[in-house]
Each structure stands twice: as structure tokens, then as C-alpha cells.
N, C-alpha and C positions, 0 to 999 in steps of 0.2 A: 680438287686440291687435296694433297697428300697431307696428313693431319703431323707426319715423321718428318717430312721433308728435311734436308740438312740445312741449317742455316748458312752454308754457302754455298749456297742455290742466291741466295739475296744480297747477298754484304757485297761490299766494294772493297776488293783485296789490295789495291794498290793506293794509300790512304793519303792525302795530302797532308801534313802535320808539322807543329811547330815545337821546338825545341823551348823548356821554361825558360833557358837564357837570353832566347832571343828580345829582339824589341820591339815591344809593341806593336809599333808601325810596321814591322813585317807582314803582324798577324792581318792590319786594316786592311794593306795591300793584296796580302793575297785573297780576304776575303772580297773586297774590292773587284779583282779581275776576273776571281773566280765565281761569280755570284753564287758562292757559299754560305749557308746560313749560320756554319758553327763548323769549327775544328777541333780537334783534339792537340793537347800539349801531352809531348813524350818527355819524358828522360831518362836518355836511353832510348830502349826500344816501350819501354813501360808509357803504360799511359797515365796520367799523375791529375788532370784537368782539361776542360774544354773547354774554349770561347767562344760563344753565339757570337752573328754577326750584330744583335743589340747591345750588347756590352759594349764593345770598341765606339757604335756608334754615338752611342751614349757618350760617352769621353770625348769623342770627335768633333758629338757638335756644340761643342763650348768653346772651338775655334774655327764656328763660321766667318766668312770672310777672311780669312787669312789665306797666300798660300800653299798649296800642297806640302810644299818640303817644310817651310813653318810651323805648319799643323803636326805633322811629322815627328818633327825635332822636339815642340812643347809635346806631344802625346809621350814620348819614349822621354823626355824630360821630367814627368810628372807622374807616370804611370809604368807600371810593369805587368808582364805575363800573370805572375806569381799573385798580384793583388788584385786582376781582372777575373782570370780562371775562377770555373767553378768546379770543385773537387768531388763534387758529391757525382759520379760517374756513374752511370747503367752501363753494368757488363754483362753479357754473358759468354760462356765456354764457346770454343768452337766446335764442340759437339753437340748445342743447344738448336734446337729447330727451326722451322720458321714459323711457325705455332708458338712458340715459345717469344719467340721479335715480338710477333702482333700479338700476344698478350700484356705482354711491357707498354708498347708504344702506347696500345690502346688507352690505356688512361690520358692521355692528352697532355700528359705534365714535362716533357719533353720530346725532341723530334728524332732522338738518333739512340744508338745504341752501342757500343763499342765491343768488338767482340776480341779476346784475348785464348790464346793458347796456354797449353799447360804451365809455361813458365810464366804466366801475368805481362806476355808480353805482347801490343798491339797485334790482332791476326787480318784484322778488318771493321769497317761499322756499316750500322743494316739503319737506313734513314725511312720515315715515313713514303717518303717518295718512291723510296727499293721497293716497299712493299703494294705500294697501287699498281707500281709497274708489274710486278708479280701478280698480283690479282688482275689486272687487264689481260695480261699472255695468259692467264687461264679459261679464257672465253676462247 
């Protein structure tokens, strides 16, 4: 393994992402379909906050048995992007490594990493799973 390697060699350039105006239940849904563990919230192209998929479910399951679009309407009724998000964001450059990912990740305190280009604007994000995949194609 290349200790230089570019960090996109690993990241996911084409980033699935939510708008902070959006609502709520978009984020459940798409996290839902997409058995995604967390998104990132842009605006703009900026990334501002992320929402794991425990947060929303969090909120969600306080209208068990209700449902789908009832759930829906009280989650976006009572909840917003803005007060789910969590802003404290792991970035790095897009000229940061992939040495660089796995020393971030490595502490365990969160699973992604958001990588932004010179203007601070979304470029990709490198998720713990990028990098096992990365380390198995190294065998």
C-alpha cells in the first residue's frame, strides 16, 4: 500500500446529499432506500452538516405504529435538517491522502469523512467501508 496514495483513489465522487432546506423526511427516505448510514447536508455546493442514519431514526421512532406518510408529515412537522444535523464535520483537502482518511477514521468517533476542494466545496467523502474495500484490493 502506497503510504502517498491520492485520496481519490477512495472517496465516492458522486455524493448523494441533502439540501438544509429540505425536510426531514426526505433525508429518512433517502436514507431508508439507500441503506445509507449518514449524509451530508450542502448549501450550495458547501457542506454545512451531516445526518447519520441514528439521528432521524431516533426522531422516527417516536411514531411507531403510525403510517408512513403520518410519520413523515409529524417528523417534517416537528423536526428540521438544521436542528438534526451535526456540524462538527471531518474534512479533508482533496489533495489529502489515503493515509491521511485512515488516520482520521481510525479513532472510531465517526464513520465518514468529507472531502472538499479548494473553494470548501463538497469534492467527495471516503466512508470506513471505502477504505476495507481499499485494503481487501490490496491483497
Amino acid at each position: 500500500m502506497n503510504r502517498n496514495e491520492p485520496i481519490a483513489t477512495v472517496m465516492t465522487e458522486q455524493v448523494t446529499t441533502v439540501h438544509v432546506a429540505q425536510p426531514l423526511s426526505t433525508v429518512a427516505e433517502i436514507l431508508r432506500e439507500n441503506h445509507f448510514r449518514h449524509i451530508p447536508v450542502v448549501d450550495g455546493s458547501r457542506p454545512v452538516g451531516i445526518i447519520s442514519a441514528t439521528d432521524v431514526f431516533k426522531l422516527v421512532y417516536d411514531y411507531d405504529g403510525t403510517d408512513e406518510r403520518m410519520a413523515a408529515a409529524m417528523l417534517d412537522h416537528q423536526h428540521t435538517i438544521t436542528e438534526t444535523m451535526n456540524t462538527e464535520l471531518q474534512t479533508l483537502s482533496h489533495s489529502a491522502t489515503v493515509y491521511d482518511a485512515a488516520d482520521l477514521l481510525a479513532s472510531g468517533e465517526f464513520g465518514s469523512i468529507l472531502v472538499v476542494d479548494g473553494d470548501d466545496a463538497l469534492a467527495g467523502v471516503v466512508t470506513t467501508v471505502d477504505l476495507i474495500r481499499y485494503l481487501r484490493d490490496q491483497f
